[in-house]
PLY file of the C-alpha trace (Angstrom):
ply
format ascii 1.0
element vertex 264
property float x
property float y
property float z
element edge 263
property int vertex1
property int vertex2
end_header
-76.70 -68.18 -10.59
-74.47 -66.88 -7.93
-75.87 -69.73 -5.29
-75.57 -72.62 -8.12
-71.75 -71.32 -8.50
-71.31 -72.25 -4.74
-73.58 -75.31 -4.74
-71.01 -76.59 -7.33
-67.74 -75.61 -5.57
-69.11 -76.88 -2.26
-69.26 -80.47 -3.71
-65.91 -80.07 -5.41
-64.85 -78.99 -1.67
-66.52 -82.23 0.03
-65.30 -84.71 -2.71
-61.68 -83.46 -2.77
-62.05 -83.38 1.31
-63.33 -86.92 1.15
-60.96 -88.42 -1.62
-57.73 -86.60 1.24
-59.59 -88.37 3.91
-59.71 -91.67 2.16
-55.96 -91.15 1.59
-54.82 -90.58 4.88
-57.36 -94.07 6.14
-55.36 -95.73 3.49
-52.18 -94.82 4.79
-52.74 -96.02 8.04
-54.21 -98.83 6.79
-51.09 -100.11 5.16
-49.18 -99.21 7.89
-51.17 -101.30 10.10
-51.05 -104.13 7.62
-47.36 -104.16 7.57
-47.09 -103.65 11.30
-48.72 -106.95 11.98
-46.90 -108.85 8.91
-44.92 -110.40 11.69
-47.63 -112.45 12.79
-48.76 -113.69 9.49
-45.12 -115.00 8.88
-45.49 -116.91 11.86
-49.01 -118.59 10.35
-47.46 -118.66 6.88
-50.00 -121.46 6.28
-52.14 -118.08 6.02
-50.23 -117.11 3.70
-50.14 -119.95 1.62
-53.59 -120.47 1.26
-54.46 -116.61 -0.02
-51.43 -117.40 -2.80
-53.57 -120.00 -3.65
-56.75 -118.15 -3.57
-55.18 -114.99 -5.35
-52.20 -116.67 -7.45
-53.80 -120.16 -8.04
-57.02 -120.01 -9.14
-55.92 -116.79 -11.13
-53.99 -119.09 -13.64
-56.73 -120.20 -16.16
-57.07 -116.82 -17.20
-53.52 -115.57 -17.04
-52.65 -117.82 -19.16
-55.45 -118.04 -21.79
-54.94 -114.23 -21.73
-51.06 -114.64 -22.07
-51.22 -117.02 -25.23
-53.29 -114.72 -27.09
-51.94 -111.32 -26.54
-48.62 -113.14 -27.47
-50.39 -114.90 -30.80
-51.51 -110.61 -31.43
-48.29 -110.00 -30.95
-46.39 -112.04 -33.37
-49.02 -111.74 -36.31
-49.17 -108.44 -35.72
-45.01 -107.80 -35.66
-44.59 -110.36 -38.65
-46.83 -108.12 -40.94
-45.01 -105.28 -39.31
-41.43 -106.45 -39.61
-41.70 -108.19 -42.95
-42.14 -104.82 -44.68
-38.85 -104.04 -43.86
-37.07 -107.79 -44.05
-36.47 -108.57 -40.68
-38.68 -110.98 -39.55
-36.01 -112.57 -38.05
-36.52 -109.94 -35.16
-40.21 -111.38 -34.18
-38.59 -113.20 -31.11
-37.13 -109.73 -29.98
-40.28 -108.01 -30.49
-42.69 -110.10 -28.94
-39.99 -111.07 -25.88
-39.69 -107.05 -24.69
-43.48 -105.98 -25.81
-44.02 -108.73 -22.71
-41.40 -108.66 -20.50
-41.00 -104.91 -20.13
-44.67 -103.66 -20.69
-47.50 -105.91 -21.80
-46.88 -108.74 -18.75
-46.75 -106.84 -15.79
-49.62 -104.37 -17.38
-52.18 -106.94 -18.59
-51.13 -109.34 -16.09
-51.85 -106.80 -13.40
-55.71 -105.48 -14.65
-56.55 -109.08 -14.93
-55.44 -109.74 -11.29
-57.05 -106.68 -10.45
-60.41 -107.78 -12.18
-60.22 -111.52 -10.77
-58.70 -111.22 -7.07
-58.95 -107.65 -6.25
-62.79 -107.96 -6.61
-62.54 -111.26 -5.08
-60.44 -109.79 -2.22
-63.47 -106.61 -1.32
-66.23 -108.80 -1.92
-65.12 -111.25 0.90
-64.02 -108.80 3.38
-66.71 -106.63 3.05
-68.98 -109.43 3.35
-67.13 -110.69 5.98
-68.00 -107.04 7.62
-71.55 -107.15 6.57
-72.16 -111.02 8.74
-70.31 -109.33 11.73
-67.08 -111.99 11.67
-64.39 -109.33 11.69
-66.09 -107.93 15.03
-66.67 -111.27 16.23
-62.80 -111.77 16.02
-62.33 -108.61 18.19
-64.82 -110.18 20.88
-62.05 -112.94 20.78
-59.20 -110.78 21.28
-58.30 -111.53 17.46
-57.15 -108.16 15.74
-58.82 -108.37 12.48
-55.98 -106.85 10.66
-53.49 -109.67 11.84
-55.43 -112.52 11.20
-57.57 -111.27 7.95
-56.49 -108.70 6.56
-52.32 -109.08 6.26
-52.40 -112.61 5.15
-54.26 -111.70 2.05
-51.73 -108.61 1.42
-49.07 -110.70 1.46
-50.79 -113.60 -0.50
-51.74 -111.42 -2.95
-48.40 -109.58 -3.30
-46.27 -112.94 -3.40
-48.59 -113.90 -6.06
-48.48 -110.87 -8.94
-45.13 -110.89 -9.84
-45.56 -115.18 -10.39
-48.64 -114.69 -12.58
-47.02 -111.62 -14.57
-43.91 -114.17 -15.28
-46.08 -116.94 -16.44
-48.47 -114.35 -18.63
-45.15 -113.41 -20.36
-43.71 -116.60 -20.78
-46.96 -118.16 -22.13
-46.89 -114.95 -24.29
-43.99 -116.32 -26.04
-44.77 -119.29 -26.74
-47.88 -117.71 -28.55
-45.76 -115.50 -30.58
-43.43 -118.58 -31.49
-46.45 -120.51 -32.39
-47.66 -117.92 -35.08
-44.56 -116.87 -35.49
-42.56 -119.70 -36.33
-44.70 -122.67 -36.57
-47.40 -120.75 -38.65
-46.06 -118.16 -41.20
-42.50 -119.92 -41.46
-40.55 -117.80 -39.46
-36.38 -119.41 -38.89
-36.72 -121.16 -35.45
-33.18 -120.59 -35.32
-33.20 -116.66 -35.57
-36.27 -116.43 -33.23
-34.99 -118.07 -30.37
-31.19 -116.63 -30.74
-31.96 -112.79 -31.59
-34.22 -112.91 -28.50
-31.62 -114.48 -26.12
-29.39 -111.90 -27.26
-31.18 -108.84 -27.32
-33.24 -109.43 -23.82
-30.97 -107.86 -20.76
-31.78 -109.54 -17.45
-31.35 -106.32 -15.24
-32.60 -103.60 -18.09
-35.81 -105.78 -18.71
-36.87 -108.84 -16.90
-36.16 -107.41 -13.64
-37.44 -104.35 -14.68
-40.75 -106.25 -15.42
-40.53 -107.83 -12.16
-40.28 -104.72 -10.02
-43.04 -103.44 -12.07
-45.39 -106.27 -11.45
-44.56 -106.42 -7.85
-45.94 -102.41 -7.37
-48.84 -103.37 -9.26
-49.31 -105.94 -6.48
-49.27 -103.75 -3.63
-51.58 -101.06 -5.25
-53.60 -103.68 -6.29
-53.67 -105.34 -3.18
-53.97 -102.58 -0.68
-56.91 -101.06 -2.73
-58.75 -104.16 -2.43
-58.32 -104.62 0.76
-59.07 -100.91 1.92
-62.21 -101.30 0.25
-63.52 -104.47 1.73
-62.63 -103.23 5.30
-64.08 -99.27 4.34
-66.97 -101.10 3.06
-70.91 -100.09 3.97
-72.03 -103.67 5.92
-74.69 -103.79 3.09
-75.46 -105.90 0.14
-75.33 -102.51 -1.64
-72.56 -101.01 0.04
-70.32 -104.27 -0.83
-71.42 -104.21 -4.60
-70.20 -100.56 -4.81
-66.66 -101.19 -3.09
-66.09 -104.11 -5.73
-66.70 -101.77 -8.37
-64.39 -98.86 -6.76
-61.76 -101.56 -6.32
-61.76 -102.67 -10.15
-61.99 -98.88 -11.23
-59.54 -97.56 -8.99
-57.21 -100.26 -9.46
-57.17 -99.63 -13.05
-56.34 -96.15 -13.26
-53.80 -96.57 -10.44
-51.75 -99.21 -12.30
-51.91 -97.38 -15.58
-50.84 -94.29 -13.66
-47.77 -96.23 -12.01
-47.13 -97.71 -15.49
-46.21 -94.19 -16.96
-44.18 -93.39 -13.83
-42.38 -96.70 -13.58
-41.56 -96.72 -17.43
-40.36 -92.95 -17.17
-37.83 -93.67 -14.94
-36.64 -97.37 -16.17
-36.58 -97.14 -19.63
-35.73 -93.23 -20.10
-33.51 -92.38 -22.91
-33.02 -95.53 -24.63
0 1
1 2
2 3
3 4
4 5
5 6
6 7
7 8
8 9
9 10
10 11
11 12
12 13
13 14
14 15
15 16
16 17
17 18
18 19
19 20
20 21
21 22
22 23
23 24
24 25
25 26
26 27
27 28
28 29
29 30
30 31
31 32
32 33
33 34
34 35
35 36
36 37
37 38
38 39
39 40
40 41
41 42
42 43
43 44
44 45
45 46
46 47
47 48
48 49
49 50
50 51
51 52
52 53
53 54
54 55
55 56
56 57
57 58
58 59
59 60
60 61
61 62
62 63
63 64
64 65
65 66
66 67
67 68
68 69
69 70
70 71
71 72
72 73
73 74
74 75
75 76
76 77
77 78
78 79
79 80
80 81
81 82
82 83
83 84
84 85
85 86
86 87
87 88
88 89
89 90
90 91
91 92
92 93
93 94
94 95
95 96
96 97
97 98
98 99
99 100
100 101
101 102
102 103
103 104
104 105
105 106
106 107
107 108
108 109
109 110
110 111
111 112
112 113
113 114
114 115
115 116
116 117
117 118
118 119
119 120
120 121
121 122
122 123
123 124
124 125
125 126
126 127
127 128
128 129
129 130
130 131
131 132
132 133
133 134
134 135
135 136
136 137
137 138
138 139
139 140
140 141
141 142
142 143
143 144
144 145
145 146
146 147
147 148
148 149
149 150
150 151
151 152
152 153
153 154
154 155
155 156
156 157
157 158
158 159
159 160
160 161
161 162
162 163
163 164
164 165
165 166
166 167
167 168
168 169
169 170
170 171
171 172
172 173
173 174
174 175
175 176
176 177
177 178
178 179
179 180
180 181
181 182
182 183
183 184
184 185
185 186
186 187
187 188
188 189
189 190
190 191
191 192
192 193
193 194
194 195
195 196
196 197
197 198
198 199
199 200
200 201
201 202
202 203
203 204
204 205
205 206
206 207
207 208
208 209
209 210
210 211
211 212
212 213
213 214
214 215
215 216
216 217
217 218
218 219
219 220
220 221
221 222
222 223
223 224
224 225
225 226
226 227
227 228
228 229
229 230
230 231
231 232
232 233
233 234
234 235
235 236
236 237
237 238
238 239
239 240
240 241
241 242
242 243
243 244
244 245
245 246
246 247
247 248
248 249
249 250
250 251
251 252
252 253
253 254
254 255
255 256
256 257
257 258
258 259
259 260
260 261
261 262
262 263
């Protein structure tokens, strides 16, 4: 019993000694990353492709996702609201449920789902076929030309796609809202331009969605280039990176929120 007791605590001891090591390679991965961001500025074309390959072809379901969760929202709030006659508040329920939680949130696990798994997958395979060492064989640091393009790509992109989920979540909640159950067009659109504070709540949202971008991002990233150079190895990392990137932004969620929206 004794030896099964210290079986146990000596894989506690390795996993806790392997998730600190995994830190600290993190760490210095991101501050390589950002060391060689000057060099991607000067190649922005870099950059401006992986916005298109992270932000772009990201938008079908951003937006799908965004109409819905805002259609939820305002059938959902009417039934809610009318209970207590005011569904003349719908607009200002549906506008803050996106802009100060359900946006950068949702908008960030879907990123996290569709280009943080694209991100590993083609880094690690890029690992597995040998191109990031051929790139060192051509005095090409890997990092500068491969790796910090996509961060900032990526990064750029998240707080765009968070926006459009948001604003794409209104118009759902107008459309059930208003032109379904009848709803004063009027009252919608006025109670929500007067209740919704720039600085206390969209740019709150933004600053949200833009740390979801960087954890999402760098996690991605980390595991592509940490990846095993197998088919197997690969497979696993895009799985970590969806899983991990999950938890983290849920994590940063209750953080963020404690601190912006405390006390009111």
């Amino acid at each position: 019993m004794i030896e099964g007791l210290v079986h146990i605590l000596r894989r506690i001891g390795a996993r806790v000694i392997n998730s600190i090591w995994r830190l600290g390679m993190a760490s210095r991965f991101l501050a390589l990353t950002l060391m060689y961001s000057g060099t991607s500025f000067r190649r922005f074309h870099l950059v401006i492709k992986e916005v298109f390959n992270a932000g772009v072809l990201s938008l079908i379901i951003i937006l799908v996702s965004g109409l819905f969760v805002g259609m939820v929202l305002g059938l959902q709030g009417y039934e809610t609201l009318q209970t207590y006659g005011s569904e003349e508040a719908l607009g200002v329920l549906v506008a803050l449920s996106l802009v100060r939680e359900l946006g950068p949130v949702v908008a960030a696990l879907l990123f996290a789902s569709r280009a943080g798994s694209a991100i590993t997958a083609e880094i690690g395979l890029m690992k597995a076929t040998e191109q990031l060492s051929a790139l060192e064989m051509m005095a090409l640091d890997p990092i500068a030309r491969v790796v910090a393009p996509r961060f900032w790509g990526a990064v750029i992109s998240m707080p765009l796609l968070a926006a459009m989920f948001s604003a794409m979540g209104v118009f759902g909640g107008y459309l059930v809202g208003v032109v379904l159950l009848g709803v004063d067009e009027g009252a919608f659109w006025s109670q929500m331009q007067a209740a919704v504070d720039f600085r206390e709540d969209i740019l709150n949202g933004v600053i949200k969605s833009a740390v979801f971008g960087v954890a999402v991002t760098l996690i991605a990233l980390f595991e592509g280039y940490d990846a095993p150079p197998t088919a197997e190895g690969v497979s696993r990392a895009t799985t970590r990176t969806v899983v991990t990137s999950s938890l983290t932004i849920l994590a940063l969620d209750f953080v963020l929120t404690s601190f912006m929206f405390r006390g009111e």
